[in-house]
C-alpha positions as CSV (number, residue, x, y, z in Angstrom):
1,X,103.7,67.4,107.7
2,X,101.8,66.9,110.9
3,X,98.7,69.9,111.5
4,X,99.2,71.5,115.0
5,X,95.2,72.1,116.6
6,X,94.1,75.4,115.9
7,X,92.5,77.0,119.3
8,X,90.0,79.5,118.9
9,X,88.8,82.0,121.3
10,X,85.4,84.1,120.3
11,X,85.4,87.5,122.2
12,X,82.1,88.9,123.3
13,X,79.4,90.5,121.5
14,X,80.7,93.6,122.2
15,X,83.9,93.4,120.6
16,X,82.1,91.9,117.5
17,X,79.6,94.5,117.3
18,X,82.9,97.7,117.3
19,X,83.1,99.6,114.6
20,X,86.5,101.5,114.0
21,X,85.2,104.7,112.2
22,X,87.5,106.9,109.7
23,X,85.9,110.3,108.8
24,X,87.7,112.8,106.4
25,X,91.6,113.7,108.0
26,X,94.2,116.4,107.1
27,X,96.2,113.4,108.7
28,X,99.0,111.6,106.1
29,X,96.7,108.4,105.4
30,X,93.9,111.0,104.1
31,X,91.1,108.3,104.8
32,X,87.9,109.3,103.8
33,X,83.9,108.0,103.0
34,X,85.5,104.7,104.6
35,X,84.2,102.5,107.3
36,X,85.4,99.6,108.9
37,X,83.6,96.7,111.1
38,X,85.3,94.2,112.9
39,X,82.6,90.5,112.7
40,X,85.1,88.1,114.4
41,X,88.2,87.9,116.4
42,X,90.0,85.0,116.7
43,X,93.1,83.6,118.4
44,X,95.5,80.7,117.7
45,X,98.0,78.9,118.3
46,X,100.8,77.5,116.4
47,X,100.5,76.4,112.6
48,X,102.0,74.0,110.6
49,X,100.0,73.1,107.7
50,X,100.4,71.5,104.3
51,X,97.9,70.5,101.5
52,X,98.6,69.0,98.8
53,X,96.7,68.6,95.7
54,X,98.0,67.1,92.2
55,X,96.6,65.0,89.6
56,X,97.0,64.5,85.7
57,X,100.4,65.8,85.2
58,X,100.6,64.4,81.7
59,X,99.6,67.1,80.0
60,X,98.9,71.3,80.7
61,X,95.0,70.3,80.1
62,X,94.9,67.8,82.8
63,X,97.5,69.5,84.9
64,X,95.6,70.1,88.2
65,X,98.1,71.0,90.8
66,X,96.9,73.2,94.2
67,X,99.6,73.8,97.1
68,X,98.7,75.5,100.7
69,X,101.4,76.4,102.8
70,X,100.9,78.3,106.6
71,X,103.0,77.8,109.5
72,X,103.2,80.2,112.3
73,X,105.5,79.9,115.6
74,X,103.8,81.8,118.2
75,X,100.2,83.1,118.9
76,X,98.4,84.4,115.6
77,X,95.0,86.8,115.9
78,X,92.6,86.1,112.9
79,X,89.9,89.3,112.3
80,X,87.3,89.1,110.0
81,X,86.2,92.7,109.2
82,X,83.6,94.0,106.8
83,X,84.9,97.3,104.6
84,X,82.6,99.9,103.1
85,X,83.4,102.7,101.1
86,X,81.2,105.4,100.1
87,X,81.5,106.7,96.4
88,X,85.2,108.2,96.3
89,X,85.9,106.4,99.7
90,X,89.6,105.5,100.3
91,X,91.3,103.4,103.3
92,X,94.3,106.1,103.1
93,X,97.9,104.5,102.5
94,X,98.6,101.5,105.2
95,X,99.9,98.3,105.7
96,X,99.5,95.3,108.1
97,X,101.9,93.0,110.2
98,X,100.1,89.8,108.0
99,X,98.2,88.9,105.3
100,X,94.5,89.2,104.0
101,X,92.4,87.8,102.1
102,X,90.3,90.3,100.7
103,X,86.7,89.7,98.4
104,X,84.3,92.1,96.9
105,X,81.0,91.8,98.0
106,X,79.3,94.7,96.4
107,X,80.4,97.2,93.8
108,X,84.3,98.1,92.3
109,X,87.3,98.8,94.4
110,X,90.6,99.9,92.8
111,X,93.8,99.0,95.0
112,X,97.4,100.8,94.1
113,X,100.6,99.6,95.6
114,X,102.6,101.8,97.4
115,X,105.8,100.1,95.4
116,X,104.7,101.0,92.1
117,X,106.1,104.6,90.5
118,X,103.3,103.9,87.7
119,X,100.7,103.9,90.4
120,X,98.9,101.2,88.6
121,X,95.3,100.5,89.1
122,X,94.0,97.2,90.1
123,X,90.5,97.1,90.2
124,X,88.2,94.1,91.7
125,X,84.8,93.6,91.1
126,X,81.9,91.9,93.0
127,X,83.0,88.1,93.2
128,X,86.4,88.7,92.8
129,X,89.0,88.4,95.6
130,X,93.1,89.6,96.1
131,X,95.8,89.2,98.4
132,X,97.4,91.8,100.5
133,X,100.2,90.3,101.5
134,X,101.2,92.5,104.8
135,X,104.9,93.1,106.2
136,X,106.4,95.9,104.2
137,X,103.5,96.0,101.6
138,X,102.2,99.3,101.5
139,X,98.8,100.1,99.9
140,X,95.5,102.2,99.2
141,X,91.8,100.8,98.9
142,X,89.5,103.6,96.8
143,X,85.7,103.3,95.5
144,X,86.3,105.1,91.9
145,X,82.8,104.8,91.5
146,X,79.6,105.9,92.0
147,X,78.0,103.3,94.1
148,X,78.7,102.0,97.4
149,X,81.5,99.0,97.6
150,X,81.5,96.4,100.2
151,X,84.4,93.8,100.9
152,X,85.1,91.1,103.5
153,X,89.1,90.4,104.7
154,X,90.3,88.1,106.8
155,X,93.1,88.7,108.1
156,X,96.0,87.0,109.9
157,X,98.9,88.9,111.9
158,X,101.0,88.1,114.9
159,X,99.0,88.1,118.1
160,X,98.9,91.3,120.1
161,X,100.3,93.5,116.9
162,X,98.6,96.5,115.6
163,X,96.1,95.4,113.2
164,X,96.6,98.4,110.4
165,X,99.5,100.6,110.3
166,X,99.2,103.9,109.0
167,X,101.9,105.3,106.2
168,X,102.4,108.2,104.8
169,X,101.6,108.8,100.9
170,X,104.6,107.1,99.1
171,X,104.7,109.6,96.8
172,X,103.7,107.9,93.5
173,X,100.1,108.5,93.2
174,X,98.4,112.4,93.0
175,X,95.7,111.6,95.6
Protein backbone atom coordinates (compact mmCIF):
# COMPACT_ATOMS: atom_id res chain seq x y z
CA UNK A 1 0.00 0.00 0.00
CA UNK A 2 1.31 3.44 -0.83
CA UNK A 3 1.43 6.09 2.62
CA UNK A 4 -0.38 9.33 1.84
CA UNK A 5 1.91 12.56 3.57
CA UNK A 6 0.65 13.31 6.82
CA UNK A 7 0.32 17.38 7.07
CA UNK A 8 0.47 18.76 10.32
CA UNK A 9 -0.64 22.11 11.57
CA UNK A 10 0.60 23.16 15.35
CA UNK A 11 -1.94 25.81 16.69
CA UNK A 12 -0.62 28.53 18.91
CA UNK A 13 0.56 28.54 22.40
CA UNK A 14 -2.57 29.50 23.53
CA UNK A 15 -4.57 26.73 22.35
CA UNK A 16 -1.85 24.34 23.81
CA UNK A 17 -1.72 25.93 27.09
CA UNK A 18 -6.32 25.51 27.40
CA UNK A 19 -7.38 23.60 29.98
CA UNK A 20 -11.06 22.27 29.71
CA UNK A 21 -12.07 22.11 33.51
CA UNK A 22 -14.91 19.62 34.95
CA UNK A 23 -15.84 20.51 38.61
CA UNK A 24 -18.51 18.44 40.47
CA UNK A 25 -22.19 18.45 38.17
CA UNK A 26 -25.84 17.35 39.07
CA UNK A 27 -25.42 17.04 35.19
CA UNK A 28 -25.98 13.14 33.71
CA UNK A 29 -22.10 12.53 33.09
CA UNK A 30 -21.60 13.30 37.05
CA UNK A 31 -17.80 14.35 36.29
CA UNK A 32 -15.97 15.05 39.26
CA UNK A 33 -12.08 15.65 40.96
CA UNK A 34 -11.29 15.46 36.96
CA UNK A 35 -9.21 17.73 34.88
CA UNK A 36 -8.36 17.72 31.50
CA UNK A 37 -5.38 19.57 29.38
CA UNK A 38 -5.12 19.76 25.87
CA UNK A 39 -0.65 19.59 24.99
CA UNK A 40 -1.10 19.34 21.12
CA UNK A 41 -3.45 19.74 18.33
CA UNK A 42 -2.93 18.42 15.23
CA UNK A 43 -4.45 18.23 11.77
CA UNK A 44 -4.23 15.81 8.76
CA UNK A 45 -4.89 14.76 5.88
CA UNK A 46 -5.79 11.57 4.36
CA UNK A 47 -4.34 8.14 5.59
CA UNK A 48 -3.54 5.11 4.03
CA UNK A 49 -1.13 3.19 5.98
CA UNK A 50 0.07 -0.43 6.30
CA UNK A 51 2.93 -2.07 8.35
CA UNK A 52 3.84 -5.18 8.26
CA UNK A 53 5.90 -7.17 10.46
CA UNK A 54 6.32 -11.14 10.47
CA UNK A 55 9.10 -13.46 11.00
CA UNK A 56 9.62 -17.12 12.36
CA UNK A 57 6.34 -18.57 11.68
CA UNK A 58 7.65 -22.06 12.27
CA UNK A 59 6.75 -22.33 15.53
CA UNK A 60 4.30 -20.30 18.42
CA UNK A 61 7.91 -19.50 20.17
CA UNK A 62 9.32 -17.86 17.20
CA UNK A 63 6.04 -16.59 15.91
CA UNK A 64 6.65 -12.78 15.75
CA UNK A 65 3.82 -11.28 13.76
CA UNK A 66 2.81 -7.24 14.31
CA UNK A 67 0.09 -5.64 11.84
CA UNK A 68 -0.84 -1.68 11.74
CA UNK A 69 -3.74 -0.71 9.86
CA UNK A 70 -5.12 3.31 9.53
CA UNK A 71 -6.66 4.76 6.68
CA UNK A 72 -8.79 7.87 6.92
CA UNK A 73 -10.71 9.62 3.80
CA UNK A 74 -11.06 13.10 4.74
CA UNK A 75 -9.35 15.58 7.33
CA UNK A 76 -8.52 13.88 10.78
CA UNK A 77 -7.72 16.22 14.10
CA UNK A 78 -5.09 14.39 16.36
CA UNK A 79 -5.12 15.92 20.30
CA UNK A 80 -2.79 14.95 22.68
CA UNK A 81 -4.35 15.66 26.14
CA UNK A 82 -3.02 15.04 29.64
CA UNK A 83 -5.90 13.61 32.29
CA UNK A 84 -5.72 13.97 36.02
CA UNK A 85 -7.97 12.67 38.52
CA UNK A 86 -7.97 13.49 42.00
CA UNK A 87 -8.64 10.61 44.52
CA UNK A 88 -12.37 9.36 43.60
CA UNK A 89 -12.07 11.57 40.36
CA UNK A 90 -14.25 10.22 37.41
CA UNK A 91 -14.50 11.58 33.56
CA UNK A 92 -18.48 10.93 33.94
CA UNK A 93 -19.92 8.46 31.16
CA UNK A 94 -18.80 9.62 27.36
CA UNK A 95 -17.68 8.68 24.26
CA UNK A 96 -15.62 10.00 21.24
CA UNK A 97 -16.13 10.21 17.34
CA UNK A 98 -12.37 8.15 17.17
CA UNK A 99 -10.07 6.34 18.94
CA UNK A 100 -7.41 6.77 21.75
CA UNK A 101 -4.66 5.64 22.83
CA UNK A 102 -4.65 5.98 26.44
CA UNK A 103 -1.27 5.34 29.05
CA UNK A 104 -0.93 5.72 32.76
CA UNK A 105 1.52 7.88 33.81
CA UNK A 106 0.99 8.08 37.51
CA UNK A 107 -1.10 6.11 39.85
CA UNK A 108 -4.36 3.39 39.08
CA UNK A 109 -7.33 4.21 36.90
CA UNK A 110 -10.28 1.74 36.60
CA UNK A 111 -12.28 2.02 33.23
CA UNK A 112 -15.97 0.37 32.94
CA UNK A 113 -17.80 -0.07 29.69
CA UNK A 114 -20.86 1.30 29.22
CA UNK A 115 -21.91 -2.17 27.26
CA UNK A 116 -21.30 -4.39 30.13
CA UNK A 117 -24.44 -5.26 32.60
CA UNK A 118 -21.64 -6.74 34.99
CA UNK A 119 -20.07 -3.32 35.10
CA UNK A 120 -16.63 -4.97 35.08
CA UNK A 121 -13.65 -3.21 36.30
CA UNK A 122 -10.62 -2.79 34.24
CA UNK A 123 -8.01 -1.30 36.04
CA UNK A 124 -4.55 0.10 34.54
CA UNK A 125 -1.62 0.92 36.31
CA UNK A 126 1.41 3.24 35.87
CA UNK A 127 3.17 1.90 32.48
CA UNK A 128 0.29 0.33 31.29
CA UNK A 129 -1.79 1.53 28.30
CA UNK A 130 -5.60 0.67 26.66
CA UNK A 131 -7.65 1.42 23.83
CA UNK A 132 -10.84 3.30 23.71
CA UNK A 133 -11.99 2.62 20.60
CA UNK A 134 -14.57 5.68 19.98
CA UNK A 135 -17.85 5.54 17.76
CA UNK A 136 -20.59 3.95 19.83
CA UNK A 137 -18.21 2.93 22.78
CA UNK A 138 -19.44 4.33 25.74
CA UNK A 139 -17.33 4.56 28.86
CA UNK A 140 -16.27 5.96 32.49
CA UNK A 141 -12.56 6.82 33.72
CA UNK A 142 -12.49 6.73 37.90
CA UNK A 143 -9.38 7.11 40.34
CA UNK A 144 -10.47 4.27 43.02
CA UNK A 145 -7.69 5.21 44.86
CA UNK A 146 -6.14 7.36 47.18
CA UNK A 147 -3.54 9.05 45.22
CA UNK A 148 -3.58 11.20 42.36
CA UNK A 149 -3.62 9.37 38.64
CA UNK A 150 -2.22 10.91 35.62
CA UNK A 151 -2.74 9.58 31.92
CA UNK A 152 -1.67 10.74 28.45
CA UNK A 153 -4.35 9.93 25.20
CA UNK A 154 -3.94 10.61 21.92
CA UNK A 155 -6.55 10.75 20.24
CA UNK A 156 -7.76 10.67 16.60
CA UNK A 157 -11.42 11.75 15.35
CA UNK A 158 -12.84 13.25 12.20
CA UNK A 159 -11.73 16.79 11.75
CA UNK A 160 -14.09 19.50 12.98
CA UNK A 161 -16.18 16.82 15.37
CA UNK A 162 -16.80 17.20 18.92
CA UNK A 163 -13.84 15.90 20.69
CA UNK A 164 -15.90 14.07 23.84
CA UNK A 165 -19.52 13.45 23.86
CA UNK A 166 -21.28 13.35 26.92
CA UNK A 167 -23.82 10.21 27.76
CA UNK A 168 -25.99 9.61 30.17
CA UNK A 169 -25.35 6.72 32.89
CA UNK A 170 -26.13 3.48 31.01
CA UNK A 171 -27.63 2.17 33.73
CA UNK A 172 -25.32 -0.75 34.62
CA UNK A 173 -23.02 0.67 37.19
CA UNK A 174 -24.41 2.30 40.88
CA UNK A 175 -22.19 5.40 40.63
Amino acid sequence: MRRRTCQMMLFGAAIAATTLYFSESTSARATKGYKSTLLAVGQFGEMDILNSFSRGLKSKENEQLWLSLKETKGMSDVYVMKNVWAPGGSTGWHSHPGNSLIIVTAGTVTDYEGHDPACKPHVYTTGMGFVDYGGDHVHIIRNESTVEAQTIAIQMIPAGAARRIEIANPGYCDF
